[in-house]
N, C-alpha and C positions, 0 to 999 in steps of 0.2 A: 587795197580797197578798205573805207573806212566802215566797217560794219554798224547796221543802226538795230533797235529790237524788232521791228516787224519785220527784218528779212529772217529772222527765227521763227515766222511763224507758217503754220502749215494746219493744214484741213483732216480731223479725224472723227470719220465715223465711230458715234457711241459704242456702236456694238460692239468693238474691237477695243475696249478699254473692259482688260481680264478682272473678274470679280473672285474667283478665287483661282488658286495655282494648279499648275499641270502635278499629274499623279499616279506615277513617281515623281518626283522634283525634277529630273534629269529628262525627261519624256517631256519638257519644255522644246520648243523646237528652235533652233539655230542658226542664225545669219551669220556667215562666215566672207567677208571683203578684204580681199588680196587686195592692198594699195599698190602693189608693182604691179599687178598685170588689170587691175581695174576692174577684178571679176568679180562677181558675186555666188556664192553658193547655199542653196538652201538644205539643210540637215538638221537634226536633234543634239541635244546637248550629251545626251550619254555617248556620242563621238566626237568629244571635244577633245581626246588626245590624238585624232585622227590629222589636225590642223595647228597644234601648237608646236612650234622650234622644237625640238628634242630638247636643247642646250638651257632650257627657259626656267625661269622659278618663278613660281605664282606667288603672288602677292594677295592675299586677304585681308580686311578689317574684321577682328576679331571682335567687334564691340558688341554687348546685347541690349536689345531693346526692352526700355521699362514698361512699367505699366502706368504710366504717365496721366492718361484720360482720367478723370474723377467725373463722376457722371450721377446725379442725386436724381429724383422726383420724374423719375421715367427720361431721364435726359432733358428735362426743362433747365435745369442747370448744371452747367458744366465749368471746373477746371482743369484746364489745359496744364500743366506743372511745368515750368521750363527751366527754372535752376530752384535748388534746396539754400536756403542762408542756414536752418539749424535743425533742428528736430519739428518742429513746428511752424515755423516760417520760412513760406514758398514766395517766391514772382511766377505767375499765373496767366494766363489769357483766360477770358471769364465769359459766360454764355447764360444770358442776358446781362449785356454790358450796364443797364439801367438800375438794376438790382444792385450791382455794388460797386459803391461810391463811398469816396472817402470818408471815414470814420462809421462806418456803417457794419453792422454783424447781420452776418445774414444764415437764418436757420439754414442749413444743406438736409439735415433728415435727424431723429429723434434724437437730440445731446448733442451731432457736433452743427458747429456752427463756423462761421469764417470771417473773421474781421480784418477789415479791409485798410490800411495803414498809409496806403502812397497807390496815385495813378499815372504811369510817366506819359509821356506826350503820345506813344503809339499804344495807349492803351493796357499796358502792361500792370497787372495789378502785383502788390506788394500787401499780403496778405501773413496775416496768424492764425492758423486752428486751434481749434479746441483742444484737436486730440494730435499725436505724434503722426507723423507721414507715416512711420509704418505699425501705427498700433491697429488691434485686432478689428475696432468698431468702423476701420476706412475700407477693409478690406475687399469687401462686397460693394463696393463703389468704384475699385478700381480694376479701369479697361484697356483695351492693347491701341495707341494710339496709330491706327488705320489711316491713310489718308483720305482726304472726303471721298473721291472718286469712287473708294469700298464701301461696301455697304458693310456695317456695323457688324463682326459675327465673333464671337468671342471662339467657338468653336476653330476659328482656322490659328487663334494663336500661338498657336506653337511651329504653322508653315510659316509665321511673319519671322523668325529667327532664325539664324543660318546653323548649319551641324555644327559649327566650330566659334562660336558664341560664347565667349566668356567672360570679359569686363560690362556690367550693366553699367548704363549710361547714354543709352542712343534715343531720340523722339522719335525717331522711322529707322525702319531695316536698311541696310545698306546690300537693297534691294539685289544687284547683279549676284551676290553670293548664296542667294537661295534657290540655285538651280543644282548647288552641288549635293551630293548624298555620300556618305562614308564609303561604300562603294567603290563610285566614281573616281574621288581622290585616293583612295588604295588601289586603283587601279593604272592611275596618272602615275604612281610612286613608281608603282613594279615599270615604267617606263622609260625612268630617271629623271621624271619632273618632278621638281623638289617642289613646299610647299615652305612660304615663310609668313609669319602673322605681324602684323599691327597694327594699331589700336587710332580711331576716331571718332568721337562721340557725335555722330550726325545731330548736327540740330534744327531748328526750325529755318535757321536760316538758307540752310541750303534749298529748300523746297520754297524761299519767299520769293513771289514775283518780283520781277523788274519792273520798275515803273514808269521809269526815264528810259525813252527814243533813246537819249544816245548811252551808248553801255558804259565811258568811262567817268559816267555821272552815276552809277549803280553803286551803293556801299554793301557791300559782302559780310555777312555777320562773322565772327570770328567761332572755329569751334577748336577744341581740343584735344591733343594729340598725342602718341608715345611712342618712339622706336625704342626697342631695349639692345643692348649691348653686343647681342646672339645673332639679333635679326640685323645689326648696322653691322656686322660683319661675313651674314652671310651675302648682302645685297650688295655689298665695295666687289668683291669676289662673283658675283653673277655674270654671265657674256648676255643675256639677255633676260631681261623682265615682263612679265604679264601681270598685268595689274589689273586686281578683281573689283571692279565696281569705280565709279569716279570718285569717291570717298579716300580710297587706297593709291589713287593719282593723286589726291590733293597732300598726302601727308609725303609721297616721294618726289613732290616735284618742290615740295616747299622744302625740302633737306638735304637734295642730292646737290652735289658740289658740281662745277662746271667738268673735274676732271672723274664725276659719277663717283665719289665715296661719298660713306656716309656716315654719319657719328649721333652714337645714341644720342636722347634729347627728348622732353615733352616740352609742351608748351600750347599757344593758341595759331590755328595759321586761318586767316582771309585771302587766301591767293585766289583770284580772278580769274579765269585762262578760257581764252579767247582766239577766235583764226589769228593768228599770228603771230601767236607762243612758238619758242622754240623749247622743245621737251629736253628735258639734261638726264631724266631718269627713265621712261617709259618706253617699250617697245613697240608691246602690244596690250590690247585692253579688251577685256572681256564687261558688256555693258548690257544694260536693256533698253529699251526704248522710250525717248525721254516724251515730257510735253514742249507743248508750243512753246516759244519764247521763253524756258528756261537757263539756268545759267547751267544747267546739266548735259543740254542742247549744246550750250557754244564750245562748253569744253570739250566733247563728241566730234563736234566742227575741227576745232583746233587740230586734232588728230589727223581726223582722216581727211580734211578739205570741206570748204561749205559746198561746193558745186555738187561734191558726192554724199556727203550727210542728205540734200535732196533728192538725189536720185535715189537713195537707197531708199530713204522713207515712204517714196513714191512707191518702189518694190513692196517693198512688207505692207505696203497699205494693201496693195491691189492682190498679194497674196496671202491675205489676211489673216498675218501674224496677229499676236495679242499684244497688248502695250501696257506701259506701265508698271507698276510694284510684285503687282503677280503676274506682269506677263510676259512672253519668250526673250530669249536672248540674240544677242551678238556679238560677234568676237572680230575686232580688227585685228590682222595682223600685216 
């Protein structure tokens, strides 16, 4: 079946789109779908070792989310930072697009200012500060880049990053990993689930709508990636993988060999994946609950079946699970 974007789409009451996170992190609650037996179980995440393989090694993105938002004059203007070229020169997404235009310096607040050098076709500005990205005078300007769906709370900043957060680098949290708490995973350990980390700089693009009906008209931003030498050789050697969040999919499906090894490597990966992927790396996937017609959707789909990605999301609507970046989990296995 040739999949189009509106069959990714599905009806979600507001209210169940989570505004901030469950508390403990773990006290998120858990959608648990056996693919063999087609079952579904409702549970909490602090019994996620109740449900995983014994034999299994988790997989996390260890990436940490910046503080990317630049937010001036009560948030009338805003940059979005999406890549650094040096100390002072940013490519930006800008809020009020009309304010800056080429060759144009535009006060931001008392001394800096931001002059604006190149607009590329999707609006992307190419931008000089006054002052260094990380000098003292930007600092009180800079905010934890939320997705809109949140409402703005500088306060929850520190739920937006996962315990195990250590390469800065990410636009959005790689959301499925902030259900775990130290805890938790020392408790998964004393069970003999191993825990193995790598690195994906989530970028804007993962979160950019599809635009194009048909999906293999959709271009995939590229983002960046690391396995190190430790983790491609505890992962050749694994009988089975969970993989924490679709971030952590995309970096083992774009490396693992057809006969599943793996060999350290950074680099940029845009892989697509779609019902009708055959997975070379993954077992299981530990996820939350995406939006409509995302590409975080299809690859969900890929996994566990479109027919059942709808069923299930009918479940967790009608049992009204929370969705989204702070909201409950699932675990296919």
């Amino acid at each position: 079946m040739k999949f189009t974007l509106s069959d990714f789409d599905y009806h979600l009451p507001e209210e169940l789109i989570a505004q901030s996170p469950a508390n403990p992190r773990d006290h998120a609650r858990l959608l648990v779908y056996d693919r063999a037996t087609k079952q579904i179980t409702d549970d909490f995440f602090y019994n996620l070792g109740k449900y995983l393989p014994k034999e299994t090694t988790l997989v996390v993105n260890n990436s940490k989310v910046e503080k990317c938002r630049l937010m001036f004059d009560g948030g009338k203007k805003e940059l979005f930072v999406t890549s650094v070229r040096n100390n002072n020169t940013i490519e930006a997404l800008v809020r009020p697009g009309k304010k800056f235009r080429v060759g144009k310096t535009v006060e931001l607040a008392d001394g800096v200012t931001a002059e604006v050098t190149h607009v590329a076709q999707d609006g992307l500005r190419t931008i000089v500060l006054s002052h260094d990205l990380d000098a003292p005078e930007l600092e009180p300007f800079k905010y934890t880049p939320f997705p809109p769906y949140i409402e703005q709370d500088e306060s929850l900043a520190s739920e937006y990053q996962t315990v195990y957060a250590k390469d800065l680098g990410s636009k959005a949290a790689p959301t499925a990993g902030l259900h775990f708490t130290d805890e938790l995973l020392a408790k998964l350990d004393t069970q003999g689930i191993q825990k193995s980390e790598v690195t994906l700089h989530v970028g804007l693009g993962t979160f950019a709508p599809v635009k194009t009906e048909k999906l293999d008209e959709h271009i995939m931003h590229s983002e960046w990636y690391q396995l190190d030498a430790k983790t491609a050789e505890e992962l050749t050697k694994s009988d089975h993988i969970t993989a924490v969040g679709t971030t952590s999919v995309r970096v083992l499906e774009s490396l693992a060999s057809n006969e599943r090894t793996f060999e350290p490597q950074s680099g940029e990966t845009d892989i697509f994946i779609t019902p009708g992927y055959q997975f070379k790396a993954v077992d299981s996937l530990i996820t939350n609950f995406h939006l409509p017609k995302s590409t975080l959707l299809m690859l969900v789909s890929a996994l566990m079946g479109f027919d059942d990605m709808h069923r299930i999301y009918e479940h967790a609507i009608k049992e009204q699970y929370r969705f989204y970046s702070f909201g409950d989990a699932m675990l296919i296995v």
